[in-house]
N, C-alpha and C positions, 0 to 999 in steps of 0.2 A: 378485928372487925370494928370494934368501938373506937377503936384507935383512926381508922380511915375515917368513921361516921364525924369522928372530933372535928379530925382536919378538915371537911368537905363543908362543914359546920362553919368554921372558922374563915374558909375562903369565902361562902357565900357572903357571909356577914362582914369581910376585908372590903369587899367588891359592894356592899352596899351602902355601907359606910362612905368608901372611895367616890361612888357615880356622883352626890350633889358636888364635892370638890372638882370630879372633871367638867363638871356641867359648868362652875363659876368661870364667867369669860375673865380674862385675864386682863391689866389695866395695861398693857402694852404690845404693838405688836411683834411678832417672831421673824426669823430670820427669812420663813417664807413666804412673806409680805409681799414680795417684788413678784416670786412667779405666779403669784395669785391673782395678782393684779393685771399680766401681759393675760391671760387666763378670761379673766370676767371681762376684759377690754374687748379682748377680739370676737366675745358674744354682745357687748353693750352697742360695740360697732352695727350692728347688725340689725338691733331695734327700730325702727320706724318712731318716727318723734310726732307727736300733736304738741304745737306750739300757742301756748296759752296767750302770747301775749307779740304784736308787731307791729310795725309802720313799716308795710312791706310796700315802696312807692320808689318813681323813679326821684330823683330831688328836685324840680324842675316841678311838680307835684304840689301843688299847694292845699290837696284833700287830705295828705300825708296824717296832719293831725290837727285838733282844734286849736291852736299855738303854735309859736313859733320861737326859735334861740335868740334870747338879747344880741344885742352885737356886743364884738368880741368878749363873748364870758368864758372863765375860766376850763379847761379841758384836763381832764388825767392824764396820766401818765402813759397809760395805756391805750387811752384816744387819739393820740396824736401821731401824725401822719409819719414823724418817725420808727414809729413802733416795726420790726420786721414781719412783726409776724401779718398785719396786713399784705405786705408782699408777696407773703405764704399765700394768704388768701388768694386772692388775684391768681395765683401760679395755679393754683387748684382749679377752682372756676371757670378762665381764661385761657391760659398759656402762659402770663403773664412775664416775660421775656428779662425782668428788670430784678434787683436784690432791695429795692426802695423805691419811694414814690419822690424823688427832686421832682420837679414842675414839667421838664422835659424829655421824664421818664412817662412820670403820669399821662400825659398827653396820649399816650399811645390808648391805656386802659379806658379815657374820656372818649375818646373818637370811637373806639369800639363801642363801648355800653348807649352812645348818641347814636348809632347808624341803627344796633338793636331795637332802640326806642320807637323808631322812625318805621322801623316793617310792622311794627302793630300786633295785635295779636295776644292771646294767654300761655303763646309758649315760653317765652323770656325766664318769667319769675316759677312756671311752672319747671323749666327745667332745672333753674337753680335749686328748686326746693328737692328736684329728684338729686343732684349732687350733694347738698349737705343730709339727706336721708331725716325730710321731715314729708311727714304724709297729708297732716292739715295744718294751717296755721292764720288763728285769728286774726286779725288784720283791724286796729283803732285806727279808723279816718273815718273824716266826715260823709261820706260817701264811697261807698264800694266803685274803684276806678274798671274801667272795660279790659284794660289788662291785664284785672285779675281774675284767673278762672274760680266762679263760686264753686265750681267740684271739688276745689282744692284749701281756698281761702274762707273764711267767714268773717263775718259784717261785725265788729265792735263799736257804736256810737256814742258819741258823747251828748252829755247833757246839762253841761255846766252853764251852758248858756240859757237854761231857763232862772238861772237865780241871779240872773241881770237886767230885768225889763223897763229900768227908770235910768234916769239921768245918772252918768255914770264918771263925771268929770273928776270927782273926788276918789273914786275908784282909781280911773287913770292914772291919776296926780299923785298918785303916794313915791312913788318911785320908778326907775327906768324901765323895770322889767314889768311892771304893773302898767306901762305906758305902752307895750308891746301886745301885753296877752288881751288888756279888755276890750281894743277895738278887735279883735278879732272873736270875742263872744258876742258882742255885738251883733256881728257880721253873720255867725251861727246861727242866733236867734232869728234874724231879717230871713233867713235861710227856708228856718225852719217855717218863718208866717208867712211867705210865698208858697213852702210844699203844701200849708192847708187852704191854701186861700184867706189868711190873716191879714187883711189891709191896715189895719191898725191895732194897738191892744184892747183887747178885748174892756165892756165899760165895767166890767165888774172882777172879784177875785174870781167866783163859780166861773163867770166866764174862761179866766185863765186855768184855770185848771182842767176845764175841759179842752182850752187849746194842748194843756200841754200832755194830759191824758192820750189825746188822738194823736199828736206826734209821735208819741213813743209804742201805737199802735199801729201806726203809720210805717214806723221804722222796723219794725217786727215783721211784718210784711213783707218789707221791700228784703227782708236776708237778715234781719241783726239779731245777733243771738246774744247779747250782752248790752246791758247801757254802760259808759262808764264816766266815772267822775276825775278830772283833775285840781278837782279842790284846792289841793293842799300849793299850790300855786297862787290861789288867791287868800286865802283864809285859813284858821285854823279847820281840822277834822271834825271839833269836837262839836256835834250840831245837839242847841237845846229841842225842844221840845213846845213850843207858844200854842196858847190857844189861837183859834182859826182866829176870834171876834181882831184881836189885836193886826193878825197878818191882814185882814180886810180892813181894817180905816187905815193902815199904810201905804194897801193898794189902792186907796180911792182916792189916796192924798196927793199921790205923785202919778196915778197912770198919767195924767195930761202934764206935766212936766213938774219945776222942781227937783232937788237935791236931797235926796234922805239924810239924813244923820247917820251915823255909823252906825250905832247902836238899834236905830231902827232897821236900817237895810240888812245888817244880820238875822234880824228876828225876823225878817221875809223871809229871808233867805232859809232858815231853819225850820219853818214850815214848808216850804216848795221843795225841800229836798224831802220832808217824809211823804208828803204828797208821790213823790218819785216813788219812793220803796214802795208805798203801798202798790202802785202800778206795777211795780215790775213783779210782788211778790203776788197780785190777779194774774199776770200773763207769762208767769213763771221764769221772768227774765235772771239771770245770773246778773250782779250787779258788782263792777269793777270801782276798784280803788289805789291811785297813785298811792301809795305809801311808805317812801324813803327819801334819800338825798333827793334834790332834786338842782336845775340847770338855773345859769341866774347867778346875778351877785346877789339879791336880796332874799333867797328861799329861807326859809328859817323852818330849822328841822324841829325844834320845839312843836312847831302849826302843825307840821308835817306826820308828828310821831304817830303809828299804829296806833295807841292805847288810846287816843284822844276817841278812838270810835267803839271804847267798851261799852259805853252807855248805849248805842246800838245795836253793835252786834249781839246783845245779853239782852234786849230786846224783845219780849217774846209774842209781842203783836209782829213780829219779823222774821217768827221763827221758820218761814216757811221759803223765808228769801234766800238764795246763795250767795254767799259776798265771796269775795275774789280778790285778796288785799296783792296785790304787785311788786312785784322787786324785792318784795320780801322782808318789805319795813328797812332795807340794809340805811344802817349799821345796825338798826335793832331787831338782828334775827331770830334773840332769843325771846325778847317779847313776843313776837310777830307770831313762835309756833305753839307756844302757850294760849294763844285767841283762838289758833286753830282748833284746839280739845270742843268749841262747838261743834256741834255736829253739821251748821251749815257756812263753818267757815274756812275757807281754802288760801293758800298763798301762791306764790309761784316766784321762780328763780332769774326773771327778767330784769333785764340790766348788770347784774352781779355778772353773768358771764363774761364780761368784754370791760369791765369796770376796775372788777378784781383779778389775780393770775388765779390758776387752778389752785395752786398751795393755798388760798384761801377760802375761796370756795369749797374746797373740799371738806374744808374743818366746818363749815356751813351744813352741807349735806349732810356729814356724820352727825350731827348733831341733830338735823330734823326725823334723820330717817330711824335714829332711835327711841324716836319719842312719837310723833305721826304718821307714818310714811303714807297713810291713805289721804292723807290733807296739801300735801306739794306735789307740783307740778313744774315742767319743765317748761320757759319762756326764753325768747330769745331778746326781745326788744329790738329786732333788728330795725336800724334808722339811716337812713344816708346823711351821712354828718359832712359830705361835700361831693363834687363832679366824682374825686375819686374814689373816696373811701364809702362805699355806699352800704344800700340795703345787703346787699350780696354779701361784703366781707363782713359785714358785722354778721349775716346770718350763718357765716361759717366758723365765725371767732367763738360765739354765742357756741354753737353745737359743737365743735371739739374743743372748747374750755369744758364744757355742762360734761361731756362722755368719760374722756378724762378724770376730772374730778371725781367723777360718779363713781368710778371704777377702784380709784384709789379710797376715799372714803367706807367702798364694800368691801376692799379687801383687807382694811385694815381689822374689820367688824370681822371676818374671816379669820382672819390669822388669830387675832385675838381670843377666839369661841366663842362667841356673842354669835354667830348665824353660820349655817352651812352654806357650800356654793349653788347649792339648790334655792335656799332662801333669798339669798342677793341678786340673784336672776330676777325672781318674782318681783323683787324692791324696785329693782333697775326697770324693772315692765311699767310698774306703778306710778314711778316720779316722769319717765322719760311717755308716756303713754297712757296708759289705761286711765289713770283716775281724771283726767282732763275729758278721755274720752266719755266716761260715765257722765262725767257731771254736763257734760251739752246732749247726752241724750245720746250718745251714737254705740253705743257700748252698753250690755247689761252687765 
């Protein structure tokens, strides 16, 4: 009997010993990698997507976004009109009847998606969005277009154009692509002092601050459930801090015309944007941010990098704002999910999907999803980058690169022991769903 009691002794204690070693996930995955993966796929498939982040428009569309592509600038590998798997797209969507787009293949898909355009209507992009299995999806343009159903889309605006209200020639003049984008903030702002009845700028800063107060009150209103910034196009991220007194005698010096100094126009500029935050963080707006590669010969990712906006996001006069950093800082994903450990800072995976293949992205995902997974979010940046290659295929490339990936990433976390298939479900809910949905309010 002592004899039994030893051994039973002995196992308890083999077995207790053993559990934190079966518990430790393993640094590689196993051989059942693959059918775990066909496995969590064919429930990932099946998720309903809220898409963080689009320019869901026809191209022809010039509300599309507050900016526009230099002429002929550079394009990835992936971008380009060779790529098959566009073709894919098109086949899926369409019928698409061709294995490539040559110019007289194309034609067929242009004529179609033009006759489309022309019956009018919110069923078009609604029914695309019911093919790639996305349920909402943000939409940055300057104005929400009538072909888009608000049941289904919501309003992203921009605001960059308030931190241009002087003479802007030196702006322009720096380079090509700076020769593109600031007549068209320009154009935003003019926009924006006709929606309030603005005949001219206002003769003081308070003045301007209250025009720009009421816009971004104005646009709340009208559907917008985000403001967003495309900054890092014109300037560095990295915004100081000025006292009001300085941003007023540079307002008073140039509203009637004149040329700022760089150094000056910065330091307006650096005030009207916290002016911004503090409005969005009264009207509880989520507040978006370009923050990665970007289009253009002259973008320079130095300006561009996430971390230039630590001194805000750590912020805690801001602590109440949601920031929304986009694209996911890519190439710097792993800064990017390190800012997220805020509690009000979120990223999302737009543009990477159609940028990068899955094999890459993937190793992207695994990597957030074992460090935040309640802070990413799934985005597609679908954009029509011509007649043919439009919003559509990129919203399809976007959404089975993102599932894809998502699934290989869970199941490597799988196989490995790092999570059950139970858990990966719930993850997959979280990036492809849920935490987008909380964070606009639609979801408790």
């Amino acid at each position: 009997m002592k004899q039994m009691i030893h051994l039973l002794l002995c196992a308890v204690l083999f077995f207790a010993a053993a559990s934190p070693a079966a518990a430790q996930a393993k640094p590689f995955p196993g051989p059942d990698m693959p059918v775990i993966y066909e496995r969590l796929l064919k429930k990932i498939d099946q998720i309903p997507i809220y898409d963080n982040h689009s320019h869901a428009t026809f191209p022809d569309d010039m509300d599309m976004d507050a900016m526009a592509s230099p002429p002929e600038e550079s394009t990835v590998l992936r971008l380009r009109d060779t790529n098959p798997e566009f073709a894919a797209a098109a086949k899926a969507l369409f019928g698409y009847p061709y294995g490539d787009f040559t110019p007289e293949h194309a034609k067929w898909l242009i004529d179609k998606k033009k006759a489309w355009e022309k019956e009018g209507g919110t069923a078009y992009f609604d029914g695309i969005l019911d093919k790639v299995g996305v349920e909402i999806c943000l939409a940055n343009r300057v104005a929400l277009a009538p072909y888009l159903d608000p049941k289904r889309f919501r309003w992203v605006f921009f605001v960059d154009s308030f931190l241009y209200p002087f003479d802007n020639r030196d702006q322009a003049g720096k380079n090509g692509d700076m020769g593109v984008y600031i007549p068209l903030q320009e154009k935003v702002l003019q926009r924006y002092m006709k929606q309030e009845s603005v005949a001219a700028l206002p003769a003081d800063l308070a003045g301007y601050e209250e025009f720009v107060r009421r816009t971004v009150a104005e646009n709340q209103k009208r559907g917008g459930v985000a403001m967003k910034f495309e900054a890092a196009y014109f300037r560095s991220l990295h915004f100081a801090d000025p006292p009001r007194e300085q941003a007023a005698q540079i307002y008073a010096r140039y509203r009637s015309g004149g040329v700022p100094a760089a150094k000056e126009y910065t330091l307006f500029q650096d005030y009207i944007f916290r002016v911004l935050l503090d409005e969005a963080g009264k009207r509880k707006l989520p507040v978006h941010f370009h923050s990665a590669v970007g289009i253009g010969d002259y973008f320079t990712l130095r300006q561009g990098h996430p971390l230039n906006l630590e001194n805000v996001l750590r912020d805690p006069r801001y602590k109440n704002v949601n920031f929304v950093l986009i694209h996911g800082g890519y190439p710097y994903t792993l800064d990017m999910i390190w800012l997220t450990a805020a509690k009000n800072v979120y990223t999302d995976s737009s543009l990477m999907g159609y940028y990068v293949y899955p094999s890459e992205l993937k190793a992207i995902l695994k990597q957030w999803i074992s460090l935040y997974p309640e802070k990413i979010m799934f985005a597609s940046d679908a954009f029509p980058f011509n007649d043919a290659v439009g919003a559509e295929e990129t919203f399809w490339l976007a959404v089975r690169s993102a599932r894809t990936a998502l699934a290989a990433a869970l199941a490597e976390l799988v196989s490995e022991g790092a999570i059950s298939e139970a858990r990966a479900l719930e993850l997959a809910h979280l990036y492809l769903h849920d935490n987008a949905a909380r964070l606009y309010g639609e979801m408790k």
